[in-house]
N, C-alpha and C positions, 0 to 999 in steps of 0.2 A: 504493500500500500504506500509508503514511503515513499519506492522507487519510482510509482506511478503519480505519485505528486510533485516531486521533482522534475522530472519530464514533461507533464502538464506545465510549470512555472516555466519551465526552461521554453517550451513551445509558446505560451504567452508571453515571455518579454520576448522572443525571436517576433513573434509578431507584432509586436508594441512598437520595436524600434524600426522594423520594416514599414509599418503607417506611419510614423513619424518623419523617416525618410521621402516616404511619398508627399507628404503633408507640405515636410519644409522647400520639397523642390519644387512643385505646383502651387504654394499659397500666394508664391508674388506676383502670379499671374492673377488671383482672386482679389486681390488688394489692388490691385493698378491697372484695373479696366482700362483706360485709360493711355496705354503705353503703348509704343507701335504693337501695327501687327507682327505674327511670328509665332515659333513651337518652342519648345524646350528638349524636346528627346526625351532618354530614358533617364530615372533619378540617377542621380550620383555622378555619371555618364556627362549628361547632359548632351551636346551637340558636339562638344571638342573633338573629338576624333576625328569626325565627317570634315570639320573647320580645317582644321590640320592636315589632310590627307593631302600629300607632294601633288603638284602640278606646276608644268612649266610657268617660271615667275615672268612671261609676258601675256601670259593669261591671268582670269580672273580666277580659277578654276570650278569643278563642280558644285563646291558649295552653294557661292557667292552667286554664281550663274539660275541656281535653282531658289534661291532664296530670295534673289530680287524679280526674279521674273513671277514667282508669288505673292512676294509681299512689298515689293517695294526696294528703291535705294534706301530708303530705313527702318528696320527690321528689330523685335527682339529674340535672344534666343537664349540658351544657359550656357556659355564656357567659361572653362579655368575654374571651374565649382563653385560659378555665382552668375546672375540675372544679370547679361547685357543686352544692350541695344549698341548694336552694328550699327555703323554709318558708311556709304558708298555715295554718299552726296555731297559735291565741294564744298557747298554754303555751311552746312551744317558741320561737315571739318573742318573748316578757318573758325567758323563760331567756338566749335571747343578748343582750340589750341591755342585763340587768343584771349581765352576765359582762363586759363591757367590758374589756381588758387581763387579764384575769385568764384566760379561753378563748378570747375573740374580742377582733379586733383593725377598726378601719374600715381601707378595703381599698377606696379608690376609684380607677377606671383614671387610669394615668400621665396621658392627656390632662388628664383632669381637674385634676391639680397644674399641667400647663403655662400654663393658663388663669386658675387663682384664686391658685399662686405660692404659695411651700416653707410661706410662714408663715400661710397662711391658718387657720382654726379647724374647716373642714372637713377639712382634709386629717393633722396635725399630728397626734402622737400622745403619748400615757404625760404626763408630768410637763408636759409643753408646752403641751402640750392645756388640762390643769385651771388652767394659769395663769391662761392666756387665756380659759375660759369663768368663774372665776371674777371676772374682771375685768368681763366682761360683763355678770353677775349681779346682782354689783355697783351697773355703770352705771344698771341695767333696773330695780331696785328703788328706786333714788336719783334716778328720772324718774318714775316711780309718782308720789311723793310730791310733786312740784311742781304746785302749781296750773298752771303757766305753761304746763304738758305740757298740759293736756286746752285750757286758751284757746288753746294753737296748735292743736291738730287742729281746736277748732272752729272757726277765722277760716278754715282752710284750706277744711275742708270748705265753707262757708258761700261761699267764693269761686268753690269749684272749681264749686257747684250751683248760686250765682245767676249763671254766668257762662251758662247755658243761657236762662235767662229773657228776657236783653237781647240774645244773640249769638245771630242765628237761623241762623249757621254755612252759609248758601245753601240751610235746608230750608223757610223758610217768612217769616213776619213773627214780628216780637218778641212774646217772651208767648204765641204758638200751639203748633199741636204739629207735632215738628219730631225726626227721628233722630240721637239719639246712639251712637257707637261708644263703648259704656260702659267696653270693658276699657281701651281707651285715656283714657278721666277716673280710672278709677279708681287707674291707675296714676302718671298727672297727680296725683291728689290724694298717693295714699303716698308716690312719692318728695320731694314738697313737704314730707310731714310727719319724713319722714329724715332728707331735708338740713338741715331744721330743727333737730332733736334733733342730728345726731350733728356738722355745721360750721356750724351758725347763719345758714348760708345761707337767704335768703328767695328765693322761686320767683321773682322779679323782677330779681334779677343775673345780668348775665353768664353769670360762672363757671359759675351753677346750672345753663342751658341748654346750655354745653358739657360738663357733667358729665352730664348725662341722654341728652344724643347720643351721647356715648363710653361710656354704661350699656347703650343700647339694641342697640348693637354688639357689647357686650362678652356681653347676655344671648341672642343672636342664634348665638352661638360657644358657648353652651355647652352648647348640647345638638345642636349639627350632628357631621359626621362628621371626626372627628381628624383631618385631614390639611392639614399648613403648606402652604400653598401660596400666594402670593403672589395676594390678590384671592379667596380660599375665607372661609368665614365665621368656620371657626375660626381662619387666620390673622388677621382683623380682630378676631378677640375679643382676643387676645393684644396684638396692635398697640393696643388701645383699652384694657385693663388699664395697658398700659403709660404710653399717655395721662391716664389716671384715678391712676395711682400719681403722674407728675410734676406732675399739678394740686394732688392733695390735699399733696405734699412744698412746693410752692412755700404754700399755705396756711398751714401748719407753717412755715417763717419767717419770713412775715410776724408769724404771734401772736409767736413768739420776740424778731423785733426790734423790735415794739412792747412787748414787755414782759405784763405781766399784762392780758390785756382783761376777763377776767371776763362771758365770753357766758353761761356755765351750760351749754354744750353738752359731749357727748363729748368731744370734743378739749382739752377745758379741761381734764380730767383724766386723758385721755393723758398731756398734754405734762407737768402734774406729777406723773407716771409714774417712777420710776426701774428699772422691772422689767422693759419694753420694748424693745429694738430702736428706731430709727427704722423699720426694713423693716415688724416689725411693727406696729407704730404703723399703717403705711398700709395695713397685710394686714387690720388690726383695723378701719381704716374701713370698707374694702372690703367687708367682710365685715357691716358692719352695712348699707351699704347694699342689699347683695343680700337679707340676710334680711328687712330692712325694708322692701322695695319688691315683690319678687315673690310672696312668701307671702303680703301683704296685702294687695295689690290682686288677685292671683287668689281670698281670700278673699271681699272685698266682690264684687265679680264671681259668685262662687257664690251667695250672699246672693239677688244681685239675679234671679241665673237660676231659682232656685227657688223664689222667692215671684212671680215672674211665672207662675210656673206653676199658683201656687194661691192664688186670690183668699180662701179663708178663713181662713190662714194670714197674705196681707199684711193681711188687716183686722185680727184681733188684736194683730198688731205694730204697726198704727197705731192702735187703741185706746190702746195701753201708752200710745205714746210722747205721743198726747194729753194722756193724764193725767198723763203727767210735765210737760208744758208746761203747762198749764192751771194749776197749781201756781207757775208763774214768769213773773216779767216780761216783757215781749215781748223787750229787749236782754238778755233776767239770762242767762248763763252756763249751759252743766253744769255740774254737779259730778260728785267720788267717789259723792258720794249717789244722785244720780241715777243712774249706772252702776248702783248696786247694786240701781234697781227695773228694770231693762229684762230683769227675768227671763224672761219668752219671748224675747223678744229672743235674751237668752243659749241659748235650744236651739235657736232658727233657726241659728243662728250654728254651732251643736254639730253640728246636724244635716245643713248645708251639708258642712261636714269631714266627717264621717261619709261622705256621697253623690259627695259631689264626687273626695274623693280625690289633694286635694293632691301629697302625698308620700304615693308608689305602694309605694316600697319602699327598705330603704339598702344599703349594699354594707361587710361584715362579709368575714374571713377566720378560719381556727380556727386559732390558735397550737399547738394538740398535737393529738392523737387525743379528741374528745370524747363520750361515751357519753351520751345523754340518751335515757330509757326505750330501745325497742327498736331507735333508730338508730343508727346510728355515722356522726360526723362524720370525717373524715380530718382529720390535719395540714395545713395548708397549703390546703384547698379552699378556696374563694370561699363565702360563704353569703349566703344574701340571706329575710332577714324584708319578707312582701309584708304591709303593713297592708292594703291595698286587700280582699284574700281575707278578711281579718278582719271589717275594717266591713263586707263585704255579705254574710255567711255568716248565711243562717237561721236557723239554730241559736242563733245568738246574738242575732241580732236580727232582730225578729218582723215578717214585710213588709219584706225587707232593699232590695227595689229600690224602697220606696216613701219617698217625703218626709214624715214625721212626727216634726215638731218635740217633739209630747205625749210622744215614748219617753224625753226624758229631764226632764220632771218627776219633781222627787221627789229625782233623781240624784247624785250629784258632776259637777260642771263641769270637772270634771279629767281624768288620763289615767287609764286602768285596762290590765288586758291586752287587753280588746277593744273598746279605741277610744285610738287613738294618732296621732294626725295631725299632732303633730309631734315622732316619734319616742319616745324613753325612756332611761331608766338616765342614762348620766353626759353622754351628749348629748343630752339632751331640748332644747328650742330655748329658749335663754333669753327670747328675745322674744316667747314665744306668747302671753302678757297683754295684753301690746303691743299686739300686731296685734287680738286681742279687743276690746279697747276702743276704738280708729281706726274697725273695722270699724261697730262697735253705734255711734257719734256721727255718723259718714256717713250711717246708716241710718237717724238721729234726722232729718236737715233734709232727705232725701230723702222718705221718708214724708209727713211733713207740707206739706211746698211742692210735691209731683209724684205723677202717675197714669203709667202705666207700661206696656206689652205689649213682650215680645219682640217683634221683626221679623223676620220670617222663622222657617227652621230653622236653631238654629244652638245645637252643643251641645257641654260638655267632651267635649276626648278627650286621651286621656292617649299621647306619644310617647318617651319615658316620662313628661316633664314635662308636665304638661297646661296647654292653650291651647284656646280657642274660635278655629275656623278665620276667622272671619268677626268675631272683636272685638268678639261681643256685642251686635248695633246692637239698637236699645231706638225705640218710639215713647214720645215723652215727653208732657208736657203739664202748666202750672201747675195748682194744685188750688185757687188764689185769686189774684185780681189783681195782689196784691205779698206778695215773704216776710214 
């Protein structure tokens, strides 16, 4: 009789908590009539998986395609184990990006702080936030202005592409034509040009190479599935943050106990910082390293993938970039000047973002009940502004799944409501210029010293984060016997 009562409670709480589960994942749709249209899925569940499932990142893919053509550019539904409303409408993504703190709040999942750590600049909010990104603004404008910025990207670049020419890497003889796995150079080259800028490290130390092992790790964790587990990917991202946090702290006292070195990199003026943290201090490296390495090199990478695709397109960009060379010395340098004529250049580059779809979407929450035109946002839902639906929406732009650099002659080179590729409002990505001009000088000495085919089929797809499954491999080939 005993054992038969216990059994009995054990089958009633198993069912208590199972309504409860149904209860809590269903009641916010009973409380907020009111809210877009839209489903939920199954409890717990919710929609995220569906959300989530890879499709090429110049599509919208199945979701988004099934879910607007139901219910609208603005929808609710349940991901990341909370009540959002999707948005897919420009208007309504400028409206929350530049409500920042004031209706919306960034509202990225727990794992994600576990991984980039309290003080990072993605995670950090209200007064903390604008510290930190005005510091970085700061940084990013006061690197602008160094000649020494643009001579390092170009020695780098110069390295990373004549290292093709002599190292026939087991494809062939020197000087031939020979496969390159191009996301891996091109990520070779940006984090060269980071660690440069932000700890004066050159791609020839040590340290550098154990800091891009413990990167590779750490970026490997951050878009796997949350769960610490001793030997799971996300545990090694965590373990390799933490590696990367005590390399860059031993770095920091080194400069400290030498005294003033005067490298002219970030940290130079970190450390004569007094507004910082030490924690932050290394949240703030961290942090430049990730947006300076991933954003940029899946940039050039886009670059590359889409003017392989259209030889009238890379002939213009290699017209430009002749006539900028033709102009200078065989050894003479870029300049700011020269940036400023690689104007195709600069809509290849527009137009990549535009296609490519870097950053799909960000992750916003609504601090109250938010009324914009005919929706109602609830307190406390999850919202998510998807640029992706933006940049490829016909209506806005003419031939959306097509590669044409010519849509932004004429243009602004900047952001508007319906072209934001690195976000808006008070977290627009300070390094977006950055990564622009890394990009457009890579593009300068590849051009001119190299011919090109993709190899194979091998195309973005966006997991959310987008990646080429297959690392871009490229048939290469010198375009003249020496650079």
């Amino acid at each position: 009789m005993m054992a038969g009562e216990l059994v009995l409670a054990a089958v009633a709480t198993l069912l208590a908590s199972l309504l409860a589960l149904v209860l809590s994942h269903f009641l916010p749709l009973l409380l907020n009539p009111k809210a877009p249209k839209g489903s939920f899925g199954w409890p717990l569940l919710g929609e995220t998986l569906r959300f989530l499932t890879p499709h090429a990142s110049n599509t919208l893919g199945g979701f988004l395609e099934d879910h607007c053509s139901r219910y609208g550019q603005v929808f609710k539904s349940h991901l990341f184990c909370t009540p959002t409303v999707v948005s897919c409408d420009q208007d309504l993504n400028h409206f929350i990006l530049q409500n920042e703190e004031r209706l919306f709040q960034c509202s990225y999942p727990r794992p994600i702080h576990g991984i980039l750590g309290k003080s990072s600049m993605l995670v950090v909010l209200g007064e903390d936030h604008k510290r930190l990104r005005n510091l970085a603004l700061a940084l990013v404008t006061s690197t602008k202005l160094k000649p020494s910025y643009l001579g390092d990207i170009e020695k780098i670049a110069l390295h990373v592409v004549g290292a093709w020419r002599y190292d026939d890497g087991g494809s062939g003889g020197g000087g031939g034509v020979r496969v390159v796995a191009f996301c891996e150079e091109a990520r070779k080259f940006a984090f060269s040009v980071i660690v440069k800028q932000v700890l004066g490290l050159s791609p020839e130390e040590p340290v550098t190479a154990r800091i891009l092992e413990d990167f590779l790790a750490f970026m490997k964790g951050l878009i796997s599935f949350p769960l610490y587990i001793p030997g799971t990917p996300y545990a090694k991202a965590v373990q390799a943050r933490e590696r990367i946090s005590n390399t860059v702290k031993g770095i920091i006292e080194e400069r400290r106990s030498a005294g003033s070195c005067n490298k002219g990199d970030f940290l130079d003026v970190l450390l004569s910082s007094n507004e910082l943290s030490d924690e932050e201090k290394v949240s703030f490296v961290l942090d430049s390293l990730l947006g300076g390495y991933e954003t940029t090199s899946l940039l050039i990478s886009m670059v590359v993938y889409f003017l392989g695709q259209s030889a009238q397109d890379l002939d213009l960009v290699k017209r430009e970039h002749d006539s900028i060379r033709s102009n200078k010395g065989k050894e003479e340098c870029l300049t700011s000047e020269d940036y400023k004529k690689m104007e195709y250049t600069q809509q290849v580059i527009n137009e990549a973002l535009r296609c490519g779809n870097i950053v799909k979407f960000v992750h916003r929450k609504a601090l109250k009940d938010v009324k914009y035109k005919e929706y109602l946002i609830p307190s406390g839902w999850k919202v998510l502004p998807v640029f992706s639906a933006v940049h490829l929406n016909p209506s806005l732009h003419g031939n959306a799944q097509q590669f044409q650099p010519c849509r932004w002659e004429g243009t602004s080179q900047g952001t508007s409501k319906r072209f934001t590729p690195f976000g808006g409002g008070p977290r627009l990505c300070p390094g977006s210029e950055l990564a622009k001009v890394e990009a457009a000088f890579f593009l300068h000495h590849l051009v001119l010293n190299y011919r090109w085919r993709i190899d194979g089929d091998d195309i973005p797809m966006a997991y959310p984060y987008v990646e080429f499954q297959r690392g871009l491999p490229i048939e290469i080939e010198p375009t003249s016997p020496e650079s």
